[in-house]
C-alpha positions in Angstrom: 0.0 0.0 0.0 1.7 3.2 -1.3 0.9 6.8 -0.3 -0.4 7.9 -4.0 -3.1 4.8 -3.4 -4.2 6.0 -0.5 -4.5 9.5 -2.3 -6.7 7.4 -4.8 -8.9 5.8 -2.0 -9.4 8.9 -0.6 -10.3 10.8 -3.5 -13.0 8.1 -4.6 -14.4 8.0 -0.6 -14.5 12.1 -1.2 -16.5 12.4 -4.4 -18.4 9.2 -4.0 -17.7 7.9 -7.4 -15.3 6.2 -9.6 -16.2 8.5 -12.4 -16.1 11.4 -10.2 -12.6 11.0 -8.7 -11.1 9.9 -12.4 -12.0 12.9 -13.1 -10.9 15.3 -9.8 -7.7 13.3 -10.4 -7.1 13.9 -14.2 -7.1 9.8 -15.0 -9.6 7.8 -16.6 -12.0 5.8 -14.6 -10.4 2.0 -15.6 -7.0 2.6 -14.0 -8.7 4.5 -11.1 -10.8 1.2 -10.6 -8.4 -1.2 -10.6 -6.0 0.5 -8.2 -9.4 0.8 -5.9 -9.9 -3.4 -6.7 -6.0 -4.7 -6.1 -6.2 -2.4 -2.8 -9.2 -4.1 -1.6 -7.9 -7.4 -2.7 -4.7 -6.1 -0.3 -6.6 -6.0 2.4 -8.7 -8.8 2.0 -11.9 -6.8 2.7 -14.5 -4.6 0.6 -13.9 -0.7 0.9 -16.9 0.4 -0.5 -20.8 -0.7 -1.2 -21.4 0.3 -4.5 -24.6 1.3 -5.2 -26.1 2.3 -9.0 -25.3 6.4 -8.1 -22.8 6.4 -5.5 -21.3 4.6 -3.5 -20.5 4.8 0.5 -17.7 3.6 2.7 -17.9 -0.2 4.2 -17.2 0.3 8.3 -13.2 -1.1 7.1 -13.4 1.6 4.2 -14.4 4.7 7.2 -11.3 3.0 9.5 -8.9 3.3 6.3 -9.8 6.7 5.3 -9.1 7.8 8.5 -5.9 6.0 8.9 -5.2 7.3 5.4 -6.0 10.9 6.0 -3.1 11.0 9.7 -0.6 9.3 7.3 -0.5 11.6 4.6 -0.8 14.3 7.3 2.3 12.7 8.5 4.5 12.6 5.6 3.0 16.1 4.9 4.6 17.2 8.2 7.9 15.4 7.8 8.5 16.3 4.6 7.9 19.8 5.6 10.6 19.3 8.8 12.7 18.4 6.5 12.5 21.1 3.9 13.1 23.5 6.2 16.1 25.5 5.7 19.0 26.9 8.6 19.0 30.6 7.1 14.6 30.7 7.4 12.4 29.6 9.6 9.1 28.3 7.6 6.5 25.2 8.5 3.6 23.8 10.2 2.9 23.8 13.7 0.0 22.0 15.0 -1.8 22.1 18.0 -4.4 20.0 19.7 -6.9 21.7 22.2 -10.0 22.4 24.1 -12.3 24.8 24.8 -11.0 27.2 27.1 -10.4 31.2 27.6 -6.7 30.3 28.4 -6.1 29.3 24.8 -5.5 33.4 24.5 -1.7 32.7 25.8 -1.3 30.2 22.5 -2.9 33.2 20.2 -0.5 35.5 21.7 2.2 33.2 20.9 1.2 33.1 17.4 0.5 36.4 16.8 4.8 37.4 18.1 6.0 34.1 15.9 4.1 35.5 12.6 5.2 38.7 12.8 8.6 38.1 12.8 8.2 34.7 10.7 5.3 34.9 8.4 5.6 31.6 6.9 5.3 29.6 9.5 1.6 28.4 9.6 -0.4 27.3 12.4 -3.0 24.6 12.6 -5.5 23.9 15.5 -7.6 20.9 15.8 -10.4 21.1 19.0 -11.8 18.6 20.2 -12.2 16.1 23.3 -8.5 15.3 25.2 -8.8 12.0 24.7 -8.9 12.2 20.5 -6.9 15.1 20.7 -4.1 13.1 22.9 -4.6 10.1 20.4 -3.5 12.2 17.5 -0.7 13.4 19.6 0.7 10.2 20.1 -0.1 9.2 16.7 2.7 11.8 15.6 -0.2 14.2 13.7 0.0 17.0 16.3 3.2 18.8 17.6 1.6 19.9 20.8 -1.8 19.2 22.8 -3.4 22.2 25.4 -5.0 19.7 28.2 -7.3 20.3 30.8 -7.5 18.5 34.2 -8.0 16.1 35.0 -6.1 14.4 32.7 -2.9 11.9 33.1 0.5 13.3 32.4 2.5 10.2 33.1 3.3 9.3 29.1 4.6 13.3 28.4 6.5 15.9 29.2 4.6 19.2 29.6 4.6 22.8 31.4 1.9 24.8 33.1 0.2 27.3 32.0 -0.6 30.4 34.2 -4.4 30.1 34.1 -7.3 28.5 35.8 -10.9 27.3 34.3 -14.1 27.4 36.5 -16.8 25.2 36.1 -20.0 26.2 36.7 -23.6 26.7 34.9 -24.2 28.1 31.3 -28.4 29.1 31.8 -30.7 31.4 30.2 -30.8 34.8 32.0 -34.3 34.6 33.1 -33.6 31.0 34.4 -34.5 30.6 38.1 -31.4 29.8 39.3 -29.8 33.0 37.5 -30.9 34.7 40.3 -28.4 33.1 42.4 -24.4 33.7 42.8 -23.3 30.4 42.8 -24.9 27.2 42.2 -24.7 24.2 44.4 -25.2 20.5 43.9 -28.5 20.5 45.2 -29.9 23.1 42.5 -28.7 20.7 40.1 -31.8 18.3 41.0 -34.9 18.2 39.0 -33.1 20.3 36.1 -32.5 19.2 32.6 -28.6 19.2 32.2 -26.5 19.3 29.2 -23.1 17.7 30.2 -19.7 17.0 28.5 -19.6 13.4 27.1 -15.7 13.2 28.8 -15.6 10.6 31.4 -13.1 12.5 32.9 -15.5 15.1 33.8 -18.3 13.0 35.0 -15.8 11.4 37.3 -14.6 14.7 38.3 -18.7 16.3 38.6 -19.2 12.8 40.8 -16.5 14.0 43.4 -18.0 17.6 43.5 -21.5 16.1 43.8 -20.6 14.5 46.9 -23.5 12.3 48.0 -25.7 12.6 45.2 -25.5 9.7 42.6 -25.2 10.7 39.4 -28.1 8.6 38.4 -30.1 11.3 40.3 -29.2 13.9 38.0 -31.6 14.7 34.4 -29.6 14.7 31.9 -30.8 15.4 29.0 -27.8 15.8 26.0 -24.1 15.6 26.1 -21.5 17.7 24.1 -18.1 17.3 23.3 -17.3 21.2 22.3 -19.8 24.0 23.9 -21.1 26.3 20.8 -23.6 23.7 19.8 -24.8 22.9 23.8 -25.2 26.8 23.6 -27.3 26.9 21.1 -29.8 24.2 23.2 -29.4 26.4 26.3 -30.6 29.2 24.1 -33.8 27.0 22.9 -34.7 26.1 26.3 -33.7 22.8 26.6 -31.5 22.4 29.3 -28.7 24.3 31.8 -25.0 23.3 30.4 -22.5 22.5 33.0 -19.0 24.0 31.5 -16.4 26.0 31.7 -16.2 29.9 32.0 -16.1 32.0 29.3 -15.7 29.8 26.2 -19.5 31.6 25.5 -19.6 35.3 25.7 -22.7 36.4 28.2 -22.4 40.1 27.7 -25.0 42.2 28.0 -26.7 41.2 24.3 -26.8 37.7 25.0 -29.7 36.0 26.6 -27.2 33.5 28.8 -25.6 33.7 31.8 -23.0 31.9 34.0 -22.9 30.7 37.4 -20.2 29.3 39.0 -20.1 26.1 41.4 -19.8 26.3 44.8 -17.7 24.6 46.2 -15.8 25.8 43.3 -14.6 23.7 41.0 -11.2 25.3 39.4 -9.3 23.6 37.0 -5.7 23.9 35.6 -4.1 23.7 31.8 -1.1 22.5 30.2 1.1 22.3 27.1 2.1 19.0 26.2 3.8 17.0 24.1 5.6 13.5 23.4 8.1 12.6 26.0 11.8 12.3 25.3 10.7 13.8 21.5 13.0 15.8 19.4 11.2 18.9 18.6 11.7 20.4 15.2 13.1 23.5 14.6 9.9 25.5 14.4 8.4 24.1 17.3 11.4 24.6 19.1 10.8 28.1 18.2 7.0 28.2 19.3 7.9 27.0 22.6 10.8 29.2 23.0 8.6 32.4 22.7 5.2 30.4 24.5 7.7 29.9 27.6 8.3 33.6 27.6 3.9 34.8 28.4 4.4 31.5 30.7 7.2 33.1 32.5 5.5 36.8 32.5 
């Protein structure tokens, strides 16, 4: 299985046709099929169900593109290491991450590299910690921003200088918006919208103290806010998240409450342990370890 296969596969799971990706690749459709057919006959498993219009991914063709799609991501990053040059400073960086006001110290960052080094290009990927640690490992990200609780054991990392709050994202006429801070008791009888992380609901179960989770009404889970916003808005349920990922200024109908006890939680940078950085990461963490140090 060669890279420029994989490109063919990919194209031919993008369009959704032979025909179609013959032709977004500039090769007629016979040669097209029969790389698609020795590849499948590789694997010794159907890629595709072809249908009489289109055809769709098997549940082995959705694992391949995805494999597909880190490992040309990966030789796209190497080969971009390697190209870079001692006399200027040009690549990729990417970075893995959450949802979380603190993510202002990594634009900060950016903003001093690319105005001194303009072609150096920056790529973020959100999403939960434990697909955004996966790619990590995987080699397709450079660095991962974490939030606890999470396990550091398997990298080396550094702190940042910032702390989350958890608390309650609610419509401002809510009844509980007419209180500071919420407690777990005012989380009975409410429809909750809750991150799918089970390292949050292990860490909500601690704060909850004697009340069993099973107790509480949830209603939806989320793995990145915007969207659980956008219920809160509609009136189906009160989000428990971080602060400040959702603006509540004075034009939008939500509010936030914290928890009390509070619930504060810390961030880090992290990467592979014992990894050689390349020389444009080196760079990125260079300057990020300067707003650390401020």
């Amino acid at each position: 299985m060669d890279l420029k296969v994989l490109q063919y596969f990919l194209a031919v799971a993008r369009e959704g046709s032979i025909s179609a990706a013959a032709s977004a690749l500039h090769m007629t459709q016979p040669p097209l099929s029969k790389q698609i057919k020795d590849l499948e006959a590789e694997l010794g498993k159907p890629l595709f169900i072809r249908g009489n219009r289109k055809i769709s991914l098997t549940e082995s063709g959705l694992l391949l593109k995805k494999r597909a799609e880190e490992m040309l991501l990966l030789m796209e990053k190497t080969t971009s290491e390697i190209k870079n040059t001692e006399t200027e400073m040009h690549g990729h960086i990417y970075i893995g991450c959450g949802e979380s006001e603190g993510m202002r110290l990594i634009a900060k960052t950016i903003k001093q590299i690319q105005s001194d080094n303009p072609n150096i290009i920056f790529h973020l990927n959100s999403g939960k910690a434990d697909d955004v640690l996966e790619q990590l490992n995987q080699g397709i990200l450079d660095f991962a921003i974490v939030i606890e609780p999470t396990s550091l054991s398997d990298y080396d990392f550094i702190k940042i200088p910032y702390t989350d709050t958890w608390g309650v994202l609610m419509k401002k006429d809510s009844p509980l918006a007419a209180k500071a801070k919420i407690t777990p008791n005012d989380l009975l009888d409410i429809p909750l919208i809750c991150s799918n992380q089970n390292l949050f609901l292990n860490e909500l179960s601690g704060w909850i103290g004697n009340i069993d989770l099973s107790q509480l009404q949830i209603v939806a889970t989320y793995n990145l806010l915007y969207n659980a916003s956008l219920l809160v808005e509609e009136g189906v349920g009160y989000a428990l998240c971080l602060d400040r990922i959702i603006s509540t200024t004075h034009y939008n109908e939500l509010t936030f409450r914290p928890f009390t006890p509070s619930l504060n939680v810390g961030m880090y940078l992290v990467w592979k342990k014992n990894h050689t950085l390349s020389k444009v990461c080196s760079h990125f963490f260079n300057e990020f370890q300067k707003y650390v140090d401020l």
